[in-house]
N, C-alpha and C positions, 0 to 999 in steps of 0.2 A: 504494500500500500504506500502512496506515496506520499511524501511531507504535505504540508497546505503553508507555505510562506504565504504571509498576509501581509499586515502593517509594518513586520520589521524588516519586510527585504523590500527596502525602498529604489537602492541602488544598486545594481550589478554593474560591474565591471570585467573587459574582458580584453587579456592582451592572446592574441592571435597568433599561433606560433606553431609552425613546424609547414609551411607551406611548402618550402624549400625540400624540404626530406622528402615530407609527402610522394614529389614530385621524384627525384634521384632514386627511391625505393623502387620505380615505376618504370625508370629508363624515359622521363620525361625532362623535359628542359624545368628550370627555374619558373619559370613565367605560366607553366601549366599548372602550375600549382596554385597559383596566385589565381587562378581561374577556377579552379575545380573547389574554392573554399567558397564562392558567393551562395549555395545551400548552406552552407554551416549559418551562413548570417541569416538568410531568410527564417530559417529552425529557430536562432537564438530571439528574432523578433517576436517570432511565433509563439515561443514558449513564455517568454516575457507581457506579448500583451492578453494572453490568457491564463497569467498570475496577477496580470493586474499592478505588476512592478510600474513605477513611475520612470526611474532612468537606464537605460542600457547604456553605457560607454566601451566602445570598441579601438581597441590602440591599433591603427590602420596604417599607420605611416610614422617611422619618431623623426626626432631630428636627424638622428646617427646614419639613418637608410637614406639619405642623400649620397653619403658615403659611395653607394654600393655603385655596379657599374651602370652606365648611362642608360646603356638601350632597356634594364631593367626597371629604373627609377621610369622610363618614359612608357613601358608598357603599364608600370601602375597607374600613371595619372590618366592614361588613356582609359583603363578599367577602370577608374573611378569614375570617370568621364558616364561609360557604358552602365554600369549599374545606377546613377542615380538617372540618367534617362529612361534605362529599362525601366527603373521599381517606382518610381515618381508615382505615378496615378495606383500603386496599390498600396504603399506608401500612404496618398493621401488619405486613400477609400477606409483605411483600416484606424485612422485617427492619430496617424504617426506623426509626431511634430519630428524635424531632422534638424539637428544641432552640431556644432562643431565645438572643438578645442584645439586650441596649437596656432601656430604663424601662420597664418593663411595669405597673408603677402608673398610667404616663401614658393608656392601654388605657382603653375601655371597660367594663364590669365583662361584659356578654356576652362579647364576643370574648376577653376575658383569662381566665373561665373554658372555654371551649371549647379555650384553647391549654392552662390545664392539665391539665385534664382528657384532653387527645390527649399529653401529655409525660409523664402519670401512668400512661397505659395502653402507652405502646412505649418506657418508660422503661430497661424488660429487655432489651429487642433489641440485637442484636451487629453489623447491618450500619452502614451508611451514616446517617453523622450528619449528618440536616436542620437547619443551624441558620436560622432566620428573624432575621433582626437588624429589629425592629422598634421603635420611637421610640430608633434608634439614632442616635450621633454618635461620632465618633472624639474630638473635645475634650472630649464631657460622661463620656465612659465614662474621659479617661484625668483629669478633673478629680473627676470620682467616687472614682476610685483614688488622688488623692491625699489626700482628705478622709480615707477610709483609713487612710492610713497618716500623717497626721498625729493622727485619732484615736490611732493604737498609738503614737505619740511621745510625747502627752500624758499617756499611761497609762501609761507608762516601760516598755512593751514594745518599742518599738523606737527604738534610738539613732540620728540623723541619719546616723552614721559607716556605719550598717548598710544605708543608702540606696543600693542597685545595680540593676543593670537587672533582675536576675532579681526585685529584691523586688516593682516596678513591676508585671512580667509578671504577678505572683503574683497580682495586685491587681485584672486585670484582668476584664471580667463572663466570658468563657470561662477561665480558665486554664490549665486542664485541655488546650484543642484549639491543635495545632501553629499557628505562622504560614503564611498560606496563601502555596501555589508559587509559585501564578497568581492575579492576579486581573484578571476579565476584563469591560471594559466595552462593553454594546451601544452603538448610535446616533450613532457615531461621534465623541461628547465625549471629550476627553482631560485627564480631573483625575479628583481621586478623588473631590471632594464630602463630604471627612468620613468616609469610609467605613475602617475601621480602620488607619486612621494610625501609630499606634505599632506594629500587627502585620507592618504591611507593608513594613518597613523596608528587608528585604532580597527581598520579592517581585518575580517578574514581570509585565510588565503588558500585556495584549492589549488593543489597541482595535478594534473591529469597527466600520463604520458600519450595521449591519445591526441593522434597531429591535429590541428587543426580543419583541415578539410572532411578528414573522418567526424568531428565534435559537431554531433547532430542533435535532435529534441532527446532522446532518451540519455545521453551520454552528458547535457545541461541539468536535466531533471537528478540523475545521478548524483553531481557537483552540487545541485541545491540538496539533496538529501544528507551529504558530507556536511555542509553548512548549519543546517539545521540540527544535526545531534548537536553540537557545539552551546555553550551557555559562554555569550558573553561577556566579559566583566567591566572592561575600561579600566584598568587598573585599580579596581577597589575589590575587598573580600570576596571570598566564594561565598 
């Protein structure tokens, strides 16, 4: 029988990982891999908007995979390109607000207008917030935030004394979406990779060794069952 996450699994989080294997396991190039994972996303929306979760965040792109080699960075943006025009109208139909996180300046000017253009059109929607954390970093977003708020020191809005965790949070590129519950990583690595560091301070954390393109509805529901034995504390008494 399986868990019922309710009110306390507000936020999932999800870094994406083993695309690459996936694909080499297979006698596939890199880049098929990257393809053969957009079911894993449709599954994780699927199972999220029928728990009724509020946010999904998917680590889709960080800073560091600029890095990687050229023709591969340009087949992502190009599938990124392809999946928000594909899913756009089921997307809409289904109540998906779509969100981002990360430098989106960094974006090509295609794909960065496709993503606003899809965030201006299910901007109104009430369900399940897709967030894409794309040329994201957990040090550049929380070094961004402090550029911030040393700007508003400078400008004598805000005094060093006034410097607490909440003004941090405030700072941060979501502010608005809770720290996520869980966050759950495929392909059996166990680190974050940068992936929202300061939010996940007090998170849970699933590791699967199950690549990503494999990590379907039952193999999510799984991860939420992991999740759910757990009693969390926040650092005070059992």
């Amino acid at each position: 029988m399986r868990s019922d996450p309710k009110a306390d699994l507000r936020h999932i989080a999800i870094i994406m990982d083993g695309n690459g294997r996936w694909a080499r396991k297979r006698g596939l190039t890199r880049v098929k891999g990257h393809s053969a994972a957009e079911k894993s996303i449709h599954d994780a929306v699927e199972v999220c908007g029928e728990l009724g979760v509020e946010y999904l965040t998917l680590y889709a792109f960080s800073t560091e995979n600029w890095t990687r080699p050229k023709a591969e960075v340009n087949f992502i943006m190009k599938l990124l390109s392809r999946f928000i025009k594909g899913n756009i109208d089921d997307l809409d139909k289904k109540n998906v607000r779509l969100r981002t996180s990360g430098r989106l300046n960094d974006l090509p000017e295609g794909p960065r207008k496709d993503l606003e253009l899809a965030m201006e059109r299910t901007s109104g929607n009430t369900g399940l917030n897709l967030i894409l954390a794309l040329s994201y970093g957990g040090r550049a977003e929380l070094k961004d935030a402090f550029v911030q708020i040393a700007h508003g020191i400078t400008a004598g809005d805000i005094a060093p004394s006034e410097i607490t965790e909440e003004l941090i949070s405030a700072h941060m590129y979501n502010s608005d979406v809770p720290d996520p519950d869980v966050v759950i990583r495929t392909s059996g690595e166990q680190r974050l990779s940068n992936f929202l560091l300061w939010e996940s301070a007090y998170s849970e954390f699933v590791f699967t060794p199950v690549l990503w393109p494999d990590f379907h509805a039952e193999q999510l529901h799984n991860a939420l069952d992991d999740y759910r034995s757990r009693k969390r504390r926040f650092g005070g008494l059992e």
